[in-house]
PyMOL CGO cylinders between C-alpha atoms (Angstrom):
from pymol import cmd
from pymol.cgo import CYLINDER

trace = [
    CYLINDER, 0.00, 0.00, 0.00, 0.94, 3.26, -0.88, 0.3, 1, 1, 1, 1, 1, 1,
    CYLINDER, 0.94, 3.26, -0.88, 1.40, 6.12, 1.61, 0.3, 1, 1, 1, 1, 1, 1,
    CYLINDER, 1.40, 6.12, 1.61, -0.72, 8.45, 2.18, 0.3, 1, 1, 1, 1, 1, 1,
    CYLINDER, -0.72, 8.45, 2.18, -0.06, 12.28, 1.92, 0.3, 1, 1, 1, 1, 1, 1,
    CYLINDER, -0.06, 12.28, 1.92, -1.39, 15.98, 3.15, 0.3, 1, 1, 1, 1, 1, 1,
    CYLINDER, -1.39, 15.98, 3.15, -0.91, 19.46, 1.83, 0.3, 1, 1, 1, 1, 1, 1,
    CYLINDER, -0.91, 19.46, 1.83, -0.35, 21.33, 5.12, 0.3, 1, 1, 1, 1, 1, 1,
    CYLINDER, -0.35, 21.33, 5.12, -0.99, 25.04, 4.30, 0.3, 1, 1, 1, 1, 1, 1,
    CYLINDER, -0.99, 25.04, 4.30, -0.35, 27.65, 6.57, 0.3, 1, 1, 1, 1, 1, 1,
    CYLINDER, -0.35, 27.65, 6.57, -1.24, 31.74, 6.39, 0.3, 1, 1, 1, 1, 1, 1,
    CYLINDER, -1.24, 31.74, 6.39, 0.70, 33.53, 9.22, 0.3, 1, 1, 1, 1, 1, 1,
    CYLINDER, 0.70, 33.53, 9.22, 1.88, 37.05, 9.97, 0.3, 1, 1, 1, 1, 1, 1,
    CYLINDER, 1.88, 37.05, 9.97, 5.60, 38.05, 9.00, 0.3, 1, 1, 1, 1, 1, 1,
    CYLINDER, 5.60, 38.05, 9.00, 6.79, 37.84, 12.12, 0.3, 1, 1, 1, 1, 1, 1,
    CYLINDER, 6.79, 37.84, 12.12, 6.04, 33.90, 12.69, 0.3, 1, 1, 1, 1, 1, 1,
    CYLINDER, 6.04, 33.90, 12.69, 7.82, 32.84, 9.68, 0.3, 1, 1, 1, 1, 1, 1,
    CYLINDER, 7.82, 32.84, 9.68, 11.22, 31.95, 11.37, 0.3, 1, 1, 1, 1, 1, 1,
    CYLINDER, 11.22, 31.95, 11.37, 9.84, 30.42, 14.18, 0.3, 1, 1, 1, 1, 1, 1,
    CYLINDER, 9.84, 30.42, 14.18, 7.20, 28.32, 12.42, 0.3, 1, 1, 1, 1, 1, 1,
    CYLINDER, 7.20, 28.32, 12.42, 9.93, 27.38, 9.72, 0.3, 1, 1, 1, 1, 1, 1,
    CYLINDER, 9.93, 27.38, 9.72, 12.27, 26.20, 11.94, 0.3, 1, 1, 1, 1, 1, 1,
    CYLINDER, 12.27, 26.20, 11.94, 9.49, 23.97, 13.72, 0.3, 1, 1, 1, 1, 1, 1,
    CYLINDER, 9.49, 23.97, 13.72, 8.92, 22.33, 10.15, 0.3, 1, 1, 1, 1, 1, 1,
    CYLINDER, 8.92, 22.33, 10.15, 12.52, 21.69, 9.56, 0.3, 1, 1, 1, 1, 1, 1,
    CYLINDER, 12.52, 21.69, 9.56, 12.68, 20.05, 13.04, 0.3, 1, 1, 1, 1, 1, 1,
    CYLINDER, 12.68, 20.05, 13.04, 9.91, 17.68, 12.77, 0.3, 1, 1, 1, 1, 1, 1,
    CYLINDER, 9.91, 17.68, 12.77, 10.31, 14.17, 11.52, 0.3, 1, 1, 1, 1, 1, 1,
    CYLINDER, 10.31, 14.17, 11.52, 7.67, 13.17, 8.45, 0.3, 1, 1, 1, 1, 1, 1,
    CYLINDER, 7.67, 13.17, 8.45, 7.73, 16.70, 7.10, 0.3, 1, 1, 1, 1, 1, 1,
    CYLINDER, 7.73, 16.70, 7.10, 8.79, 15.59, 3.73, 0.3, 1, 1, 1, 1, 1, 1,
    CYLINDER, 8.79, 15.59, 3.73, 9.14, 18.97, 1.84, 0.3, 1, 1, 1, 1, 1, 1,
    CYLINDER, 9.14, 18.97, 1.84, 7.79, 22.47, 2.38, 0.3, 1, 1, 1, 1, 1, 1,
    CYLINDER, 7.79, 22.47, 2.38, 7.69, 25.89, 0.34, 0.3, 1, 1, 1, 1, 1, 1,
    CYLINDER, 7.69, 25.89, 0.34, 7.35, 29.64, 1.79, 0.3, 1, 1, 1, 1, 1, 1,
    CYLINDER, 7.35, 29.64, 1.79, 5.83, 32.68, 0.11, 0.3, 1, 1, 1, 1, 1, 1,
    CYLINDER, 5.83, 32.68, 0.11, 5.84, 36.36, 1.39, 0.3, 1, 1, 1, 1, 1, 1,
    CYLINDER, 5.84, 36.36, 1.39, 2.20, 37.25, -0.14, 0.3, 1, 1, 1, 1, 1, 1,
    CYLINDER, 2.20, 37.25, -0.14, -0.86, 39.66, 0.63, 0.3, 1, 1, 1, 1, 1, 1,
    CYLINDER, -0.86, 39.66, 0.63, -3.82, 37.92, 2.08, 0.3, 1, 1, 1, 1, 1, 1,
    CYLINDER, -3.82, 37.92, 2.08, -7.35, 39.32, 2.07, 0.3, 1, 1, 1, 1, 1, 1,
    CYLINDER, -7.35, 39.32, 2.07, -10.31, 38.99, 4.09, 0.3, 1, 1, 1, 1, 1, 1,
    CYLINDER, -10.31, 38.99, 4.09, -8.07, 38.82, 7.41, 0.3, 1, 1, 1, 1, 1, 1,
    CYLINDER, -8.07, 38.82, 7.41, -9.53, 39.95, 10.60, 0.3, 1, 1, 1, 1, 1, 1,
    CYLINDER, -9.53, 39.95, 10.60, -9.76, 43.87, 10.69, 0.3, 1, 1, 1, 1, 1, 1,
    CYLINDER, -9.76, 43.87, 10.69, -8.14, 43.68, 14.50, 0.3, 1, 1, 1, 1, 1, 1,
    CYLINDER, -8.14, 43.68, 14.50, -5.31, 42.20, 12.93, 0.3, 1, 1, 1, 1, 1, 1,
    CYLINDER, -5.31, 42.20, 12.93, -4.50, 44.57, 10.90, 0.3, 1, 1, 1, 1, 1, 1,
    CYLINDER, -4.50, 44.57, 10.90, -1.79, 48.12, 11.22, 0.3, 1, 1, 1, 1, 1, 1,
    CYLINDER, -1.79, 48.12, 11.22, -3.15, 51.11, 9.77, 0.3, 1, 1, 1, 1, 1, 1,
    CYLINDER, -3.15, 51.11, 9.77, -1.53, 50.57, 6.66, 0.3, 1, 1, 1, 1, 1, 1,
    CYLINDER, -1.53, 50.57, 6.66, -3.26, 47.40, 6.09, 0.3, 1, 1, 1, 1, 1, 1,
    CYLINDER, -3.26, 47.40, 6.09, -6.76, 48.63, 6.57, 0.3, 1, 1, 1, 1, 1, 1,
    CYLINDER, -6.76, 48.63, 6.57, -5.90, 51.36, 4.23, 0.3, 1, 1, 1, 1, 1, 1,
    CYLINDER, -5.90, 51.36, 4.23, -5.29, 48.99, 1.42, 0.3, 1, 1, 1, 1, 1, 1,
    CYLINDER, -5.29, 48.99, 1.42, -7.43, 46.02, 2.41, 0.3, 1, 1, 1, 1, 1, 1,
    CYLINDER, -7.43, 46.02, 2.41, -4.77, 43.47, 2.19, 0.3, 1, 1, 1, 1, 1, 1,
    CYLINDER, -4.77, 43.47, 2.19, -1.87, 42.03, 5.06, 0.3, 1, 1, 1, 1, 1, 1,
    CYLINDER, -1.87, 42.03, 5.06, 1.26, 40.38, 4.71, 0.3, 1, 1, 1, 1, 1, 1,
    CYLINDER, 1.26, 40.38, 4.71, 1.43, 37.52, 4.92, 0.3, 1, 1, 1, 1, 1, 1,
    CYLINDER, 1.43, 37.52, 4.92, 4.22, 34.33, 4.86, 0.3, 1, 1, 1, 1, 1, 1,
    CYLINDER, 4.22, 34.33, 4.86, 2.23, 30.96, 3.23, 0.3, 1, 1, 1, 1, 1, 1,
    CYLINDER, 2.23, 30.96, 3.23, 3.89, 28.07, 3.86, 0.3, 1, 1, 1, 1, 1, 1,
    CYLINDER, 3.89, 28.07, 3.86, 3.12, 24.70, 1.87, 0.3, 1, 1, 1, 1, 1, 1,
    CYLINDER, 3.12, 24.70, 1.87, 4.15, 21.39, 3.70, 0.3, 1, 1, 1, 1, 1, 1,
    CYLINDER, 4.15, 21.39, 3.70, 4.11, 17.51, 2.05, 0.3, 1, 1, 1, 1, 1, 1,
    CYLINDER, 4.11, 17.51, 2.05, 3.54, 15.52, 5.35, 0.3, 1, 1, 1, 1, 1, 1,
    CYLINDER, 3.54, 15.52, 5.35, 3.29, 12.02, 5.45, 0.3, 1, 1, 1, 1, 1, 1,
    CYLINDER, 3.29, 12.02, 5.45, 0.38, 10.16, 7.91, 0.3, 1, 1, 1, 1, 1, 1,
    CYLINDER, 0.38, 10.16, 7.91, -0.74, 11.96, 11.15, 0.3, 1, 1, 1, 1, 1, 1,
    CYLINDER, -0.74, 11.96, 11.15, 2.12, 14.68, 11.20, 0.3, 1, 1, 1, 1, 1, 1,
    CYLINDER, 2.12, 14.68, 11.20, -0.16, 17.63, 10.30, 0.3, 1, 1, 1, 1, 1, 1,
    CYLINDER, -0.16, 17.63, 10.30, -2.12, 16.92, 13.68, 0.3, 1, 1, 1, 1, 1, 1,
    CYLINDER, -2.12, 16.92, 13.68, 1.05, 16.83, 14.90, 0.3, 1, 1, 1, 1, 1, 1,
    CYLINDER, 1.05, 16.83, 14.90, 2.32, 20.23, 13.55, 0.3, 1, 1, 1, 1, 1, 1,
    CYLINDER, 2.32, 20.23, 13.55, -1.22, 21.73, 14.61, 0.3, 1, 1, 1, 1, 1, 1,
    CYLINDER, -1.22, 21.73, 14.61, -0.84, 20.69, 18.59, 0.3, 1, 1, 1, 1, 1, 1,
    CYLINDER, -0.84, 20.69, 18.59, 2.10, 22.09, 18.14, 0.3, 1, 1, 1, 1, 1, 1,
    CYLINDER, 2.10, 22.09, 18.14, 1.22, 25.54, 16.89, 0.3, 1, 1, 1, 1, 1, 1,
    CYLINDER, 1.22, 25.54, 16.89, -1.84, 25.84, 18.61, 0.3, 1, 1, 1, 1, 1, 1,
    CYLINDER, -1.84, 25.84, 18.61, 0.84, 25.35, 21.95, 0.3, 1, 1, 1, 1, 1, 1,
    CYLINDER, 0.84, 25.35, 21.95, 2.99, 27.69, 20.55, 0.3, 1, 1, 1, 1, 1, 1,
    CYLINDER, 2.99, 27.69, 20.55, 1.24, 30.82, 18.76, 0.3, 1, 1, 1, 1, 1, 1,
    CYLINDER, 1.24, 30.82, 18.76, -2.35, 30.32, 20.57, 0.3, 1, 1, 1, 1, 1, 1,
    CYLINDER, -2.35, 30.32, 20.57, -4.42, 33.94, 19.48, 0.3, 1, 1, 1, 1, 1, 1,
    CYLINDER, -4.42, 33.94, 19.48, -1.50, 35.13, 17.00, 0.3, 1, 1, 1, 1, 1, 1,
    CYLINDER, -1.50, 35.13, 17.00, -3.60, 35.20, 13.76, 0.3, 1, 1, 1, 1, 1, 1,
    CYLINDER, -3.60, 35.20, 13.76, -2.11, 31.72, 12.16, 0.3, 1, 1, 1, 1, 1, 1,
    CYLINDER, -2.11, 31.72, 12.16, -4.78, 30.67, 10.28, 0.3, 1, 1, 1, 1, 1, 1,
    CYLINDER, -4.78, 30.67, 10.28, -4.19, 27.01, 7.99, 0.3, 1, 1, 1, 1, 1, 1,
    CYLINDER, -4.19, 27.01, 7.99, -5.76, 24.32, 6.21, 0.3, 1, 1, 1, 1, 1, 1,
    CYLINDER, -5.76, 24.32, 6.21, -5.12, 20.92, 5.51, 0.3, 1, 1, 1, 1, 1, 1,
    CYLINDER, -5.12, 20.92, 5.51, -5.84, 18.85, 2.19, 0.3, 1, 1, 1, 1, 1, 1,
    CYLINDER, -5.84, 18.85, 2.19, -5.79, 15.02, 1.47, 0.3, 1, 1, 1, 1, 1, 1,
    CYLINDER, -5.79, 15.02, 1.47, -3.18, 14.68, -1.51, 0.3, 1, 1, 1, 1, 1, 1,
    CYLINDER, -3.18, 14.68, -1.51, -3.72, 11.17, -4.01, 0.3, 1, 1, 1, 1, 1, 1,
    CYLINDER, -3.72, 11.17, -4.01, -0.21, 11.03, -4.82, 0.3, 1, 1, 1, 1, 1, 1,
    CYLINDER, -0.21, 11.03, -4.82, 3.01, 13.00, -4.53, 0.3, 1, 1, 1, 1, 1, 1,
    CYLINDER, 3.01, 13.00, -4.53, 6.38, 12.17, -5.39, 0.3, 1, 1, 1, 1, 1, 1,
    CYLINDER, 6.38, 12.17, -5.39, 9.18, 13.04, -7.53, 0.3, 1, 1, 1, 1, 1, 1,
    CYLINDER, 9.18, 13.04, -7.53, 9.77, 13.08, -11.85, 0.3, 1, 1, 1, 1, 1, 1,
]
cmd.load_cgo(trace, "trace")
């Protein structure tokens, strides 16, 4: 049987991305992950600095993890631990297949 895969995908504020990055590069079954600085709309308006509200868009780091089995529930207790009420908002999606061409 074939193993089974996630696409981990978290939104988080700039100043998270080190710290969350380095969690992902620490934890075993986290078989590859990408990072994006982006703008992300439709965040909470408490969230935001002046700026922000101005233009109706925050920034943002997105970061895209492969995980193998149960490590995205891992990653989760982990965050949720970590960053409880900082604005890390993520998403988790079944993948058929992954691998390398």
């Amino acid at each position: 049987m074939s193993e089974e895969f996630c696409l981990l995908t978290l939104l988080l504020p700039e100043s998270l991305g080190e710290e969350v990055l380095d969690i992902l590069l620490l934890t075993e079954g986290v078989q590859q992950f990408t990072s994006t600085a982006l703008f992300a709309h439709g965040v909470g308006l408490d969230r935001l600095d002046a700026q922000e509200q101005v233009l109706g868009r925050a920034r943002r780091v997105q970061v895209q993890a492969l995980l193998s089995g149960a490590v995205g529930q891992e990653i989760l207790a982990r965050l949720r631990a970590r960053f409880a009420g900082a604005g890390l908002h993520y998403w988790i999606q079944a993948l058929p297949a992954a691998g390398a061409i």
